[in-house]
N, CA, C and O atoms as a GROMACS GRO file, in nm:
protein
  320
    1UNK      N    1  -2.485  -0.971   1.646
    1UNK     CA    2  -2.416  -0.847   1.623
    1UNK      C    3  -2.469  -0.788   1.493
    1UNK      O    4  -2.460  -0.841   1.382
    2UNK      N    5  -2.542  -0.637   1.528
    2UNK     CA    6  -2.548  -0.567   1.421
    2UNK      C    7  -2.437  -0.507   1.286
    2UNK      O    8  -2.380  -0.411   1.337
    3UNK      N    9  -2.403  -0.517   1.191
    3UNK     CA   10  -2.298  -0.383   1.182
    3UNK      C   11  -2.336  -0.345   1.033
    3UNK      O   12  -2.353  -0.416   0.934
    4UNK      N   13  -2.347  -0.169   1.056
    4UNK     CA   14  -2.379  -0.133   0.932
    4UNK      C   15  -2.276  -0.013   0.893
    4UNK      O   16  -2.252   0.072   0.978
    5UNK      N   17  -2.214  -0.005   0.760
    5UNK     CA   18  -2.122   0.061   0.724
    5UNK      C   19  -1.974   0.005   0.802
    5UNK      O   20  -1.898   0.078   0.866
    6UNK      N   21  -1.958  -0.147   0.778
    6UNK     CA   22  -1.815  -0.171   0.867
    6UNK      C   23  -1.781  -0.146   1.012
    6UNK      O   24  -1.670  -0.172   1.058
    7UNK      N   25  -1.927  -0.069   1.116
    7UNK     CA   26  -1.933  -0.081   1.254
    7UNK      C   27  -2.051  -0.117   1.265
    7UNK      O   28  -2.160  -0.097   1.211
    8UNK      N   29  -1.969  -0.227   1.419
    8UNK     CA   30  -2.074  -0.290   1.486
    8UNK      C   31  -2.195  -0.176   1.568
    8UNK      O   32  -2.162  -0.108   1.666
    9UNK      N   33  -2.302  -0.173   1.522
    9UNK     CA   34  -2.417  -0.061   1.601
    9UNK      C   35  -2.448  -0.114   1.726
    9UNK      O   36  -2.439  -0.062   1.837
   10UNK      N   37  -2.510  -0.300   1.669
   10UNK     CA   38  -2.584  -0.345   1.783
   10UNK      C   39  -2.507  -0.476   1.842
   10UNK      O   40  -2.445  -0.557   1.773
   11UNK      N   41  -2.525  -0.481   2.000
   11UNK     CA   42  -2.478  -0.652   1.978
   11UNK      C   43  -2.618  -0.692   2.082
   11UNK      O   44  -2.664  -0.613   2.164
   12UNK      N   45  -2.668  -0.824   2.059
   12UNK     CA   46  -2.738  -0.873   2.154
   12UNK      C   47  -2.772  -1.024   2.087
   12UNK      O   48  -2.731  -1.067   1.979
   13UNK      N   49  -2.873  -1.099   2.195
   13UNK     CA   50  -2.895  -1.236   2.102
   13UNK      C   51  -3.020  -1.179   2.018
   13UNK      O   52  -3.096  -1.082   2.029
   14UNK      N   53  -3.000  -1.328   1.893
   14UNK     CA   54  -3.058  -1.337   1.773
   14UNK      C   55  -3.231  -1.283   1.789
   14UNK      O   56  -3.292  -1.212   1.709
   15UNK      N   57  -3.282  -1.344   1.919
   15UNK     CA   58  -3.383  -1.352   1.903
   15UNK      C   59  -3.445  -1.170   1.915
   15UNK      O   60  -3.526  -1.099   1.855
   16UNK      N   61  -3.357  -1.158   2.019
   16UNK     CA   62  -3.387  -0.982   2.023
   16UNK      C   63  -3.373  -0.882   1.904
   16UNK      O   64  -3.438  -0.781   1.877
   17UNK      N   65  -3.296  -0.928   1.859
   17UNK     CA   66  -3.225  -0.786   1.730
   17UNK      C   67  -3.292  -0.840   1.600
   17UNK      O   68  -3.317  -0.765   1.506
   18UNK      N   69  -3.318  -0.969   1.599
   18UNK     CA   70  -3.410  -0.993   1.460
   18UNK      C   71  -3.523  -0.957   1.453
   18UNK      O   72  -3.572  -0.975   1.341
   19UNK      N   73  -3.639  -0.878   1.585
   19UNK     CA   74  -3.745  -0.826   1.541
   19UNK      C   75  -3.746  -0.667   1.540
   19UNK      O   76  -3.838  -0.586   1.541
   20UNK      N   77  -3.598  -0.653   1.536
   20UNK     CA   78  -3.596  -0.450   1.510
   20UNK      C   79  -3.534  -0.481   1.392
   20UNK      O   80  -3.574  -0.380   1.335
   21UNK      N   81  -3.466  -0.540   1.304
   21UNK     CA   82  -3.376  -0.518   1.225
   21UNK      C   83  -3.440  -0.595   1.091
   21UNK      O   84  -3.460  -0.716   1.095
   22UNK      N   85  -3.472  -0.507   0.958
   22UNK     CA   86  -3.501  -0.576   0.824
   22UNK      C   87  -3.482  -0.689   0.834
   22UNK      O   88  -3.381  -0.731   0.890
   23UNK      N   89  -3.607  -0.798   0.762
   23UNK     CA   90  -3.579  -0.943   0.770
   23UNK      C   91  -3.507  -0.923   0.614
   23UNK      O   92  -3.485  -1.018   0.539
   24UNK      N   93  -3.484  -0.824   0.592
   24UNK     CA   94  -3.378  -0.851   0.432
   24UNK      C   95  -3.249  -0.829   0.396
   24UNK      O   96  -3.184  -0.823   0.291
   25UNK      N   97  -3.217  -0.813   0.586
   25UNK     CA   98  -3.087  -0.758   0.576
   25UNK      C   99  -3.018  -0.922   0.550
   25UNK      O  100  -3.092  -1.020   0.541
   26UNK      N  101  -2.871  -0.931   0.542
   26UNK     CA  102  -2.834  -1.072   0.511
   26UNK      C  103  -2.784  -1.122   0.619
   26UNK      O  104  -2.723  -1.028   0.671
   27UNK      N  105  -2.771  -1.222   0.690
   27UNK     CA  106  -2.719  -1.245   0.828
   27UNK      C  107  -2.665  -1.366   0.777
   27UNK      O  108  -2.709  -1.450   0.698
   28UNK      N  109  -2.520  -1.352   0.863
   28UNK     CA  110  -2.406  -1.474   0.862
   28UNK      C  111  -2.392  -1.551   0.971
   28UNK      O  112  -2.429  -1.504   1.078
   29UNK      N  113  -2.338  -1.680   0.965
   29UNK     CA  114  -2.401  -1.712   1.084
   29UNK      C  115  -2.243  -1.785   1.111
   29UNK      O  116  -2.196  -1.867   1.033
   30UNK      N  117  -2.173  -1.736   1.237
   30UNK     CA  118  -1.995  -1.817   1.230
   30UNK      C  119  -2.028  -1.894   1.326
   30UNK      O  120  -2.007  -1.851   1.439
   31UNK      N  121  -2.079  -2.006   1.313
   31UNK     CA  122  -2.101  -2.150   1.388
   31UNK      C  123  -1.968  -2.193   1.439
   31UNK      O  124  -1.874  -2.223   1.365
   32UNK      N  125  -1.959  -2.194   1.639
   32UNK     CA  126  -1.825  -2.234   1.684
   32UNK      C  127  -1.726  -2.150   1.628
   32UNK      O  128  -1.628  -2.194   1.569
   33UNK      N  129  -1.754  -2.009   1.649
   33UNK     CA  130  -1.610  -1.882   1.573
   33UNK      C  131  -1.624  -1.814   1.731
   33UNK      O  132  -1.712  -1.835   1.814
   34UNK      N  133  -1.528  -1.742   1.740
   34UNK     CA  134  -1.549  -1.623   1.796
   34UNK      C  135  -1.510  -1.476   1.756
   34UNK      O  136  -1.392  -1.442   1.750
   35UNK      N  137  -1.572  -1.427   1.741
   35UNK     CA  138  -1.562  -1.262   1.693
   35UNK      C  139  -1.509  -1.136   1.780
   35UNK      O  140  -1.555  -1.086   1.882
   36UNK      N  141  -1.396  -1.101   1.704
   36UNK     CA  142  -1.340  -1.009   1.800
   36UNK      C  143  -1.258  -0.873   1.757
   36UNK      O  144  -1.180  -0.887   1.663
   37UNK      N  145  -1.265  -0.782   1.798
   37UNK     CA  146  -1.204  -0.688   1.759
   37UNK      C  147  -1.076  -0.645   1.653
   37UNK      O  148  -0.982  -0.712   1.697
   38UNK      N  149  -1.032  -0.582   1.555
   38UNK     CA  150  -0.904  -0.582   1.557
   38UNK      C  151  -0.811  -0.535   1.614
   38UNK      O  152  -0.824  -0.418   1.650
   39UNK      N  153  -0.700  -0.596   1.641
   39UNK     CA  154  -0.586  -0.596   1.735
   39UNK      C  155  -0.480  -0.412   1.712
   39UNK      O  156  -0.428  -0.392   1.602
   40UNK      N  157  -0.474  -0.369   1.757
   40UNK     CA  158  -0.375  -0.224   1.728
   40UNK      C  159  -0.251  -0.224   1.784
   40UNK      O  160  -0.274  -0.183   1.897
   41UNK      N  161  -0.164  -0.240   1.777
   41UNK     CA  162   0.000  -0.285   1.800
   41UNK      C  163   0.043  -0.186   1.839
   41UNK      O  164   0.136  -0.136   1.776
   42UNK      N  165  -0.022  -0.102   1.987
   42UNK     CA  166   0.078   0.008   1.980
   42UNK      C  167   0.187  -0.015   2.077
   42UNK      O  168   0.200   0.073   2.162
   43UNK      N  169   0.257  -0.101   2.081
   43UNK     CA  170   0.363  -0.106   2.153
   43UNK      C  171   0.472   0.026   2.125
   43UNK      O  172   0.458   0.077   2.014
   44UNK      N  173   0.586   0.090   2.218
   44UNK     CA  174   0.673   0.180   2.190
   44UNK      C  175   0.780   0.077   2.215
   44UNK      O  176   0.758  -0.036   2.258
   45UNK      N  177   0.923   0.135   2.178
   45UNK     CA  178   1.033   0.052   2.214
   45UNK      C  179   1.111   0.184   2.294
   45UNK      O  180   1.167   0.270   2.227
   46UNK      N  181   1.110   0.186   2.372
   46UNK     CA  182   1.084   0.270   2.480
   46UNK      C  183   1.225   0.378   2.468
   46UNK      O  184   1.211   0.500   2.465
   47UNK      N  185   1.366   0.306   2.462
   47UNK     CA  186   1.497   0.351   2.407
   47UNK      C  187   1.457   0.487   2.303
   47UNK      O  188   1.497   0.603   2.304
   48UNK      N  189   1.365   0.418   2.220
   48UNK     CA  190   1.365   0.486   2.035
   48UNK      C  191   1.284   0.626   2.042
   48UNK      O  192   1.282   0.714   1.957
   49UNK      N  193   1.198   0.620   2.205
   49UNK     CA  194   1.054   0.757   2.201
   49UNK      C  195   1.130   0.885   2.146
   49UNK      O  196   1.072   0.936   2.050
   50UNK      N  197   1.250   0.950   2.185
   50UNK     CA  198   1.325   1.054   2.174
   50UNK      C  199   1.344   1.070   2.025
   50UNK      O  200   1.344   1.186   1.983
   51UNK      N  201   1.363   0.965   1.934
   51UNK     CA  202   1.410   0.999   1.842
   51UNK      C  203   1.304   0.912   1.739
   51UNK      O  204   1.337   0.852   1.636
   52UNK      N  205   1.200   0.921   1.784
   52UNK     CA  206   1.079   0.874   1.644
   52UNK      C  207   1.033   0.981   1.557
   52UNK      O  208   0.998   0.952   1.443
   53UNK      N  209   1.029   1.097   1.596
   53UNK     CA  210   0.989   1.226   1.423
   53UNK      C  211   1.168   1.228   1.373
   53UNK      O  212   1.194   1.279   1.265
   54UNK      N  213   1.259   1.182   1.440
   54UNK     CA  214   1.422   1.196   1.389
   54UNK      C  215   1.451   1.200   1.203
   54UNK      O  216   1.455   1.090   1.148
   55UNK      N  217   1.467   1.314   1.126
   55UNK     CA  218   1.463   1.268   0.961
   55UNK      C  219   1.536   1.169   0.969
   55UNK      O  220   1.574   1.133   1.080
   56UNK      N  221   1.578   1.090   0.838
   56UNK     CA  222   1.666   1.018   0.796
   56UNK      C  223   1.573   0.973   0.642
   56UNK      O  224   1.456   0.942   0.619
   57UNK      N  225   1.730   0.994   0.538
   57UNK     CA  226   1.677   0.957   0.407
   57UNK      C  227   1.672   0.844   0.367
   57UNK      O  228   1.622   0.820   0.258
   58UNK      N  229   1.744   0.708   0.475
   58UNK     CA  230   1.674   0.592   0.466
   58UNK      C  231   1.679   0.575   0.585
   58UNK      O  232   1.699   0.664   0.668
   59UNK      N  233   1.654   0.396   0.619
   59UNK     CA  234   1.642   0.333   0.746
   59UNK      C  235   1.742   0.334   0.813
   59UNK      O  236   1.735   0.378   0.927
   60UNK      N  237   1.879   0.279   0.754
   60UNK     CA  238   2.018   0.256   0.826
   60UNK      C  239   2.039   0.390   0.858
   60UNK      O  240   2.069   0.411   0.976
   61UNK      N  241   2.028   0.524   0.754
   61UNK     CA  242   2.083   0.638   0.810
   61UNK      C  243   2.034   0.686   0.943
   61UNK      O  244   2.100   0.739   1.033
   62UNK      N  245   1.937   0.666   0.941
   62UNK     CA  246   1.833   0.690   1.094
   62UNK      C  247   1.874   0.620   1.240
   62UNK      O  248   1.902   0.674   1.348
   63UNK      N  249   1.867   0.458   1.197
   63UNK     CA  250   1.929   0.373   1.302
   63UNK      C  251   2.076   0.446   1.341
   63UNK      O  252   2.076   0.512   1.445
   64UNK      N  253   2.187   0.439   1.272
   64UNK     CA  254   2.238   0.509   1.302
   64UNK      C  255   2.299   0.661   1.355
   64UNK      O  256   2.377   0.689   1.447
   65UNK      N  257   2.241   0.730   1.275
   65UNK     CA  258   2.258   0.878   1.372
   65UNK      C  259   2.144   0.846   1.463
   65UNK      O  260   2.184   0.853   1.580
   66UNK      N  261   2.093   0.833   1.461
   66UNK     CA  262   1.953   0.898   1.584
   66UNK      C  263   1.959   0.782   1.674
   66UNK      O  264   2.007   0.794   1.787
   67UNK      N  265   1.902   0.646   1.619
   67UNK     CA  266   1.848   0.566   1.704
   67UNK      C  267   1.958   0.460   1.775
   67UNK      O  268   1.951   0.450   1.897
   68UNK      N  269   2.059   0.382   1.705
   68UNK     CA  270   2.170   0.336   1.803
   68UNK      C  271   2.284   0.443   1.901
   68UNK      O  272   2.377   0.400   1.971
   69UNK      N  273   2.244   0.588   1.881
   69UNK     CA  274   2.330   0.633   1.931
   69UNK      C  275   2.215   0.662   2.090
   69UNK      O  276   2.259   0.657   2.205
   70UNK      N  277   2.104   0.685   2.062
   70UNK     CA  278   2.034   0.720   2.182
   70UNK      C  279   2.021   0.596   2.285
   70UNK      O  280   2.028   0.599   2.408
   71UNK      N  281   1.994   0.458   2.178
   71UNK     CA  282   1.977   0.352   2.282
   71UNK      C  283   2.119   0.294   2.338
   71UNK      O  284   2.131   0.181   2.385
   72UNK      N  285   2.210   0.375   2.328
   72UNK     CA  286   2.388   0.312   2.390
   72UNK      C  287   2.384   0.440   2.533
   72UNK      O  288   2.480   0.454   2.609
   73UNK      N  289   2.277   0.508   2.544
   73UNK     CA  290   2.293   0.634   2.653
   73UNK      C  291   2.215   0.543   2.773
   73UNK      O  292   2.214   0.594   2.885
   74UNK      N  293   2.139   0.388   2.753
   74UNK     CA  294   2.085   0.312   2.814
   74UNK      C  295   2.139   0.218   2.868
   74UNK      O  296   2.080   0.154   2.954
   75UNK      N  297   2.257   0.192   2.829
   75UNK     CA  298   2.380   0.088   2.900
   75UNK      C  299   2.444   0.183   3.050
   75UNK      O  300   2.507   0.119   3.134
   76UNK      N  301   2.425   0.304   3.068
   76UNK     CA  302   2.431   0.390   3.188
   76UNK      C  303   2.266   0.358   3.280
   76UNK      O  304   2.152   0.401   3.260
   77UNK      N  305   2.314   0.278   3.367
   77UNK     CA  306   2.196   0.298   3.470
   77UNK      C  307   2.092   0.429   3.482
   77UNK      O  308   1.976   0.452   3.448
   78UNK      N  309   2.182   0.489   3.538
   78UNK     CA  310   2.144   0.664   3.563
   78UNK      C  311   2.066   0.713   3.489
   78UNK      O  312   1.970   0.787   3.513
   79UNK      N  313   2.103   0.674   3.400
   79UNK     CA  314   2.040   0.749   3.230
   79UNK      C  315   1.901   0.672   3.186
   79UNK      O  316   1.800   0.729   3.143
   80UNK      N  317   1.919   0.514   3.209
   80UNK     CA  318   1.844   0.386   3.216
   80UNK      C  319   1.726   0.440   3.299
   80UNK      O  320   1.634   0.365   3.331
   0.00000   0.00000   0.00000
């Protein structure tokens, strides 16, 4: 794996990419690693979508007006 400026450019084996690429670049070598992307957590909590831009001047004030009052409209099937 190539990566220049914090992205990966190139991926292929060693033997290929070491005769395009500076023999002065520095190469690491993670013996038995595996290399993998970072992870992005975009889970939603599905109840809360309606009321995520909702102000509140702290956390509890928010949970409360906005967000426990929307997720109690989910104990109704219908609504569910």
């Amino acid at each position: 794996m190539v990566v220049r400026e914090g992205k990966i450019v190139e991926v292929g084996e060693y033997s290929e990419l070491s005769v395009r690429f500076s023999s002065g670049d520095p190469i690491v070598h993670f013996k038995d690693s595996l290399i993998m992307p970072g992870f992005i957590d975009s889970h939603i909590h599905y109840p809360q979508y309606k009321v995520i831009s909702s102000y509140g001047t702290s956390l509890l004030e928010w949970l409360n007006k906005y967000t426990f009052v929307e997720e109690q409209k989910f104990s109704d099937i219908d609504y569910a």
